[in-house]
C-alpha positions in Angstrom: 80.2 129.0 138.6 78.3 126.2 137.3 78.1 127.2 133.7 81.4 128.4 133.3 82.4 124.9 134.4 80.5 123.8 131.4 82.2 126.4 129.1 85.3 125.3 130.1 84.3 121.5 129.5 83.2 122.2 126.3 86.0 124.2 125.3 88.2 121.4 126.4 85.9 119.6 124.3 86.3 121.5 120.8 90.2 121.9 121.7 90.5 118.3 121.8 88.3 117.6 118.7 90.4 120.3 116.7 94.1 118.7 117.9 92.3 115.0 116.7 91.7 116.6 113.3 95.1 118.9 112.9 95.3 120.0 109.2 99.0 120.1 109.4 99.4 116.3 110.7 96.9 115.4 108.1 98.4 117.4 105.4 102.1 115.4 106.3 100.3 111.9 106.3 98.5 113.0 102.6 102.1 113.6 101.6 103.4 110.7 102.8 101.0 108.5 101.9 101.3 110.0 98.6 104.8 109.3 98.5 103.9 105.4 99.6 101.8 105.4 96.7 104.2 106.4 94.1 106.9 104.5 95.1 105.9 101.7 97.5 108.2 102.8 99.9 108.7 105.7 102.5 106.1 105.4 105.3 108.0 104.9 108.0 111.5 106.4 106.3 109.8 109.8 106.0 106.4 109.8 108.7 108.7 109.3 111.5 111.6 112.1 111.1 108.8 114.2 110.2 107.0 114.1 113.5 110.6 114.5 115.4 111.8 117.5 113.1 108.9 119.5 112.1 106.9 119.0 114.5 108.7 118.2 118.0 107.6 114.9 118.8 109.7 113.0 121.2 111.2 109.9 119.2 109.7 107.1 120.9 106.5 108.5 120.7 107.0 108.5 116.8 108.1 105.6 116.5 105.0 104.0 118.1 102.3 106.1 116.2 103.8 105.4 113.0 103.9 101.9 113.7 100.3 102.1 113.7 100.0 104.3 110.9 102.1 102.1 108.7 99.3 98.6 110.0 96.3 100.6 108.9 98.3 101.6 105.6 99.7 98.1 105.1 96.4 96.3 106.1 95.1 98.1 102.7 97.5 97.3 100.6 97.6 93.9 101.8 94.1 93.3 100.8 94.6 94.5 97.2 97.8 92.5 96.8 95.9 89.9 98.3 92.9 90.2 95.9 95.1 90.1 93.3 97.1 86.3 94.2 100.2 88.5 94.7 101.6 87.2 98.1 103.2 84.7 99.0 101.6 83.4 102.4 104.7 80.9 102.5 107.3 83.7 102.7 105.1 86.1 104.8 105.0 83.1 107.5 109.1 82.4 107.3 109.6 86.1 108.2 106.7 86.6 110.3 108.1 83.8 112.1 111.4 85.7 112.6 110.2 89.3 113.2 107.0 88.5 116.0 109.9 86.9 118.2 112.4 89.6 117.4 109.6 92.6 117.7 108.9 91.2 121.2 112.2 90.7 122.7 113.4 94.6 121.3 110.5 95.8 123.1 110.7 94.2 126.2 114.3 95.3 125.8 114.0 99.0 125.1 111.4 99.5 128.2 113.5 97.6 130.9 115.1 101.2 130.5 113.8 104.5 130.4 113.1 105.3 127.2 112.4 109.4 127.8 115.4 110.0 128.9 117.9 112.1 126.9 120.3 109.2 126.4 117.0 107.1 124.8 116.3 109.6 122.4 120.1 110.0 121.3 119.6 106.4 121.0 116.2 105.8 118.8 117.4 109.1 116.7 120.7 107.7 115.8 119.5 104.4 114.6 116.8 106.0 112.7 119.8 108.2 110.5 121.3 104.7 110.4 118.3 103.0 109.2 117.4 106.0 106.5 120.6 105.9 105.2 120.8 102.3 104.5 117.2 102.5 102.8 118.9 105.6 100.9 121.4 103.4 100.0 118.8 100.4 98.7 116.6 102.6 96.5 120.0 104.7 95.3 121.6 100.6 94.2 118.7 98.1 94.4 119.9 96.4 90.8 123.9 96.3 91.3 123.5 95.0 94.9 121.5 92.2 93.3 123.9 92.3 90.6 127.0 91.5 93.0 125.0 89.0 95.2 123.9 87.0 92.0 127.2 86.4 90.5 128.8 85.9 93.6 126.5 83.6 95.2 124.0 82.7 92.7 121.3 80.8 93.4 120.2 79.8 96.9 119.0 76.5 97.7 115.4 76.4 99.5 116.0 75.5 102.4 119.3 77.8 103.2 116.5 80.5 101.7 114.1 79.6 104.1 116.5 80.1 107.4 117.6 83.2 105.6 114.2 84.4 105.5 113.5 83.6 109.2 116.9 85.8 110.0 115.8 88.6 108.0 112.4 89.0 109.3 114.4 88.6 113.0 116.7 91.5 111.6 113.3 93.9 110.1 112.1 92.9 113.7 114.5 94.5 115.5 114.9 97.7 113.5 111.4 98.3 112.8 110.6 98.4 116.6 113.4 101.4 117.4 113.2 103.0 114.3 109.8 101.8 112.4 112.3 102.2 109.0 113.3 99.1 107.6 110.1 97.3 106.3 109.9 98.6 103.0 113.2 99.3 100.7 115.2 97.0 102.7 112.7 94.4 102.9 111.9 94.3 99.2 115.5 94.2 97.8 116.8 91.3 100.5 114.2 89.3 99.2 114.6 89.9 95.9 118.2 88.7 96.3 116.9 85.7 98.4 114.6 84.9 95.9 115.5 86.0 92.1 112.9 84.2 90.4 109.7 85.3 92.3 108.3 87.7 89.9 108.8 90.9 91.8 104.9 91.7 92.4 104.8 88.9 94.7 107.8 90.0 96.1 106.1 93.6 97.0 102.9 92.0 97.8 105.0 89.4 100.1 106.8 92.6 102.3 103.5 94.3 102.4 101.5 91.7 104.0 104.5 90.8 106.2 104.8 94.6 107.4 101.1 94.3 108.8 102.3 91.8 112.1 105.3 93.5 112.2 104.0 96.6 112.5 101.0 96.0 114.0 103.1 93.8 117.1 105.3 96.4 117.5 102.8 99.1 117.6 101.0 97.4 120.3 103.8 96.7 122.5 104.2 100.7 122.1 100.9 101.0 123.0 101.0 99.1 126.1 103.8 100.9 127.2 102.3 104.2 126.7 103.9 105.3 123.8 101.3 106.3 120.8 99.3 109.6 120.4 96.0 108.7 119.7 94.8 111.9 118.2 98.0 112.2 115.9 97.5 109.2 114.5 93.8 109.7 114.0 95.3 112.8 111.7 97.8 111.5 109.9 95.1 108.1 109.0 92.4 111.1 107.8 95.5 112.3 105.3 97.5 109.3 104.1 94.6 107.0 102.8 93.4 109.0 100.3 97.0 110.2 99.7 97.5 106.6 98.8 95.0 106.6 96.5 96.0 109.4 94.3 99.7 108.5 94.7 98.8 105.1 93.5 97.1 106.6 90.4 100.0 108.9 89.7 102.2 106.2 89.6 101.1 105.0 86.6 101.8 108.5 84.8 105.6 109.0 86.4 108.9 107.9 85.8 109.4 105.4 89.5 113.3 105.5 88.8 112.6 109.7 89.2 110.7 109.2 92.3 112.9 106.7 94.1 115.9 108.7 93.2 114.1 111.7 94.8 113.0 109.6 97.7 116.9 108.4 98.4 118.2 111.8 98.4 115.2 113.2 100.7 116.2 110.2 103.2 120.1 111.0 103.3 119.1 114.8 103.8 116.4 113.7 106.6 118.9 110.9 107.8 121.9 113.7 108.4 119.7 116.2 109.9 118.7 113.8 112.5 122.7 112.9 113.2 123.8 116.9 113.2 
C-alpha cells in the first residue's frame, strides 16, 4: 500500500510537471508572441480567444492569465524602449493615472457578481468580439481616422491633452480588465491622434510601458480572485519570449502594412466566431 501511494504521488507529480510545460500552450504563446513581434500588437487580441476557442478555457480565466502574460511580455519591451529614451514617463503617468483607478473599480465590479456563471461568460465573450473588432477596425484605418480627427479638430491644446489622456487610460482600464484587448492597437492610434507630433516610437514605447500597470493591476486583482492558471501561463511565458525575439527580427525583413492587414482580418474572423 505504501509504495503505491508513492507511485501515485509521483505520477501526480510528472502529470503536473507535463500540463506546466504543454507543448501546445507553448506552441500558441510562440505564435503569438511572434505575431507581437512583427506587428507590436496582438497579445491580448489573439492569446485570449485562443485559450476560449481552441482550447476550452472558461473566459474569465483567460482573461486573467493573459493579463499576466501580456506584464511579463510588456515588462520586456518596456525595458528596451526604455533603454533606448523612447517613452514618455509624462504620458505613461497621465494614463496610468486613469487606468489603476478604472482597473480597480471594473474588478471590484465584475466579482460583486458571479463571474462563472453562464450569463458572465456571455458577458466577458461578447465584449471581447466588441473589443477585437474595434482593434480590427484601428489596424484596418489607423491613418484616415487620424486623417479625419486632424482636420476636424486639429491640434490639441496641452492641457485638454492631458485630461484626455487621463480618460483614455480610465477607458483602456475598463476594457482591458473584461476583455485584456484594448492596450495595444487602440492605445497606440488614440494617442497618436492626441498627440500628432510625438515621433511615433515614443508613442509605442509610451503604450508599452503603460500596458505593464495596467496589466499587471489587473492581472492581480484576477489573481486574488482566483482567476489565473498558473501552469498555463508558465506555458505560454516558455513560448512567447523567444517568439518575440524572432518576430522582432522578422520584422525588419516584412512588409508591417502586410502583417497588420492579416492581423485585422484574423481579429474580425476570431471576433465573429466568438459572437456566433
Amino acid at each position: 500500500m505504501r509504495t503505491e501511494h508513492f507511485e501515485s504521488a509521483d505520477g501526480r507529480l510528472s502529470m503536473n510537471f507535463i500540463h506546466a510545460i504543454n507543448p501546445l500552450y507553448s506552441l500558441s504563446g510562440f505564435v503569438v508572441g511572434a505575431l507581437v513581434g512583427m506587428t507590436g500588437v496582438g497579445g491580448g487580441s489573439l492569446m485570449t480567444p485562443l485559450l476560449i476557442l481552441v482550447f476550452g478555457i472558461h473566459p474569465i480565466t483567460a482573461v486573467g492569465t493573459d493579463l499576466f502574460y501580456a506584464a511579463a511580455t510588456k515588462t520586456g519591451g518596456t525595458l528596451f524602449h526604455g533603454l533606448a529614451r523612447t517613452v514618455e514617463w509624462r504620458l505613461v503617468a497621465l494614463l496610468a493615472s486613469g487606468s489603476v483607478p478604472a482597473t480597480a473599480l471594473t474588478l471590484f465590479v465584475l466579482y460583486h457578481f458571479n463571474m462563472h456563471s453562464i450569463a458572465a461568460e456571455h458577458l466577458i465573450t461578447t465584449m471581447l468580439a466588441l473589443a477585437l473588432f474595434l482593434a480590427a477596425i484601428t489596424l484596418f484605418f489607423q491613418k484616415p481616422i487620424l486623417r479625419f480627427g486632424a482636420d476636424r479638430m486639429g491640434e490639441l491644446s496641452p492641457r485638454y491633452a492631458s485630461v484626455l489622456t487621463v480618460v483614455v487610460g480610465a477607458i483602456l482600464g475598463v476594457l482591458v480588465s473584461v476583455t485584456s484587448v484594448g492596450a495595444g492597437a487602440l492605445g497606440v492610434t488614440i494617442l497618436l491622434f492626441l498627440y500628432p507630433r510625438l515621433p511615433i516610437v515614443r508613442i509605442v514605447g509610451s503604450d508599452i510601458a503603460h500596458a505593464v500597470p495596467l496589466t499587471l493591476c489587473a492581472g492581480i486583482g484576477h489573481w486574488l480572485y482566483g482567476s489565473i492558471d498558473v501552469p498555463l501561463l508558465g506555458s505560454l511565458l516558455v513560448g512567447s519570449l523567444p517568439g518575440i525575439f524572432i518576430g522582432s527580427y522578422v520584422s525588419r525583413h516584412a512588409p508591417e502594412k502586410v502583417l497588420r492587414l492579416v492581423l485585422a482580418g484574423t481579429l474580425i474572423l476570431v471576433g465573429s466566431k466568438l459572437l456566433f
